[in-house]
N, C-alpha and C positions, 0 to 999 in steps of 0.2 A: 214485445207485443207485435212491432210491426210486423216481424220475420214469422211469424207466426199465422198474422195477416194473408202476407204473402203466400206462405206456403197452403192456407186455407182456399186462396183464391186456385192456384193451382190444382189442388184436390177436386174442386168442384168442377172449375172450368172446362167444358168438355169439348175441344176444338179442333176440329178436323176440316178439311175441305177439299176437293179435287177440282186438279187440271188436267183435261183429257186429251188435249192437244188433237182433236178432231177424230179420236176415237172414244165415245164415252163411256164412263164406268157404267157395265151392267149389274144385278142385281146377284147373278151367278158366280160375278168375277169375286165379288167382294168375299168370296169365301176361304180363295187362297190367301186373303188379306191386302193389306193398301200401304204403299209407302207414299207420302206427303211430303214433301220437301217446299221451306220458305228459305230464300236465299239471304235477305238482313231485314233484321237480326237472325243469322241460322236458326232454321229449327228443322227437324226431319222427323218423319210419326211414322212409327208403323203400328197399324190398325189390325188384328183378327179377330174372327165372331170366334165366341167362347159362350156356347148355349147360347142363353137368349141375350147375355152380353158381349164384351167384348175384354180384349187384354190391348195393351198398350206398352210400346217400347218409344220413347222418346229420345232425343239429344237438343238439348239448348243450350246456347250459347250465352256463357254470363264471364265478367272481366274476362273477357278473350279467351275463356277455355270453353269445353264443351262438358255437359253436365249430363248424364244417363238421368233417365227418370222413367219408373215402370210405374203401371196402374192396372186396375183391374174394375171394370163396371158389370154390375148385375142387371143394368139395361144401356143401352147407350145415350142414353140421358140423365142416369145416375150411378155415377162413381162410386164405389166401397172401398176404394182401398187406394192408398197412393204412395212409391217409395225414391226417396230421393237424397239429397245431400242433408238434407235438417232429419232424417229418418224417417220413421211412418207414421202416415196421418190413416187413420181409419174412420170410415163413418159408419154406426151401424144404423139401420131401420127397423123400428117398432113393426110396421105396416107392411103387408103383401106387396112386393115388387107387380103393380099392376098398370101399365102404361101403354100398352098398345091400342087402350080404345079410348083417350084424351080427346078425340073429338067429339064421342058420344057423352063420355060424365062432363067435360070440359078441367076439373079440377082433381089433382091427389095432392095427399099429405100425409109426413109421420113423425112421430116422434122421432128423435135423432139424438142421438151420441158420439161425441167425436173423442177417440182415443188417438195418443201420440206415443209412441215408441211400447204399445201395448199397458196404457195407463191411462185411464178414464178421464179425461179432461175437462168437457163442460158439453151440457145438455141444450139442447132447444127443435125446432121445429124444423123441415125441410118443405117449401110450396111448390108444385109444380102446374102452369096452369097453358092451358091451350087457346092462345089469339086469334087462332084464324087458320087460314089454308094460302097456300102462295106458292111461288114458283123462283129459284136461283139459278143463276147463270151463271156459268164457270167455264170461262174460254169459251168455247160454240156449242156447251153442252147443257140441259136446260134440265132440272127434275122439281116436280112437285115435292113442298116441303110445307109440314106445319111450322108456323109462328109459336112459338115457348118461351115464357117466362119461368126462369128456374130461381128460386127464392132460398138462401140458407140463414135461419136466425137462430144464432147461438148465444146464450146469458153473457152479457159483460160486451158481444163483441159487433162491431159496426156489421147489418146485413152484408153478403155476398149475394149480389145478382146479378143474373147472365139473360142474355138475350139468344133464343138459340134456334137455328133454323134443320129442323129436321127431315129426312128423307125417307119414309117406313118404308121406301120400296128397299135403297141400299141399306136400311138402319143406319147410316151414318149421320150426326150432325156434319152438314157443309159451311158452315158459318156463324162465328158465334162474336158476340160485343159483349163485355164487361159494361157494366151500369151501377153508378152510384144511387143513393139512398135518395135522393131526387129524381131518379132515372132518367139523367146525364150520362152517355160513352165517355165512359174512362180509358176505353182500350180494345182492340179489334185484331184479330187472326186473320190473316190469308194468305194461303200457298200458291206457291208458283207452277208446281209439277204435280204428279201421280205416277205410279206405276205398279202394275201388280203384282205383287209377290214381295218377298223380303231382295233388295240388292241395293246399288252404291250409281 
């Protein structure tokens, strides 16, 4: 159950963030895509819009090796699909991908299915709710971000919630915190670098 856990938090988790080094990501750049690099624990992300989502190519760092991990989100605040060493976690939604106007309804919701390795596992709810308006700093670069609370509750399995700070101008999350069932940080992303385009 726990690896299970884990690899659900993964799925969900949607953690991106840039360092601009005194040129900052515009909203044009983000089309050729975003390489992310965190130096320790390694992790490097590369980001590209795919329609109104995005694709994800990952590399994390676990017992001293490095682990590929690809994803696929139908907004960039909700993940569909995730593929990794444990295999594929999928999540489908009941409900119209509708989230670009969270600050005028304030809340969505759907029903949710989460399949692994293409086999139905267990049902429950997905919340995503809008806190407010705010602004993230990264290196000397400043962009307006909505405050989200991203909720997954599955039968049987302890809530997965993320705290997540979003940018509609680049659609990227810049920063995001894992949160316990108390909503206590359990655990926090943040990169070191950026650069645009896929390289090393």
């Amino acid at each position: 159950m726990s690896i299970l856990l884990r690899s659900l938090s993964l799925l969900v988790g949607i953690t991106l963030a840039a360092s601009a080094f005194g040129n900052c990501l515009t909203a044009n750049q983000t089309k050729q895509g975003v390489l992310l690099t965190r130096e320790v624990p390694f992790l490097s992300v590369f980001y590209k819009p795919n329609g109104p989502g995005l694709t994800e190519q990952k590399l994390v760092e676990r017992n001293r090796s490095l682990q590929p991990v690809s994803a696929v989100y139908l907004h960039p605040l909700l993940v569909e699909k995730r593929v990794g060493p444990n295999g594929t976690h999928e999540l489908k939604y009941a409900n119209a991908i509708a989230l670009d106007d969270l600050p005028q309804k304030k809340n969505w919701q759907s029903d949710t299915t989460l399949f692994i390795n293409g086999k139905k596992s267990v049902s429950g709810t997905t919340f995503i709710r809008f806190d407010g308006l705010g602004e993230e700093t990264i290196a000397s670069c400043s962009y307006k971000v909505w405050a989200i609370n991203s909720r997954l509750e599955l039968t049987g399995l302890p809530p997965i919630i993320f705290e997540q700070y979003y940018s509609p101008e680049l659609r990227l999350v810049l920063h995001s915190v894992r949160l316990g069932p108390s909503g206590q940080p359990l655990s926090e992303v943040r990169f070191d670098r950026l650069q645009i385009g896929w390289g090393n």
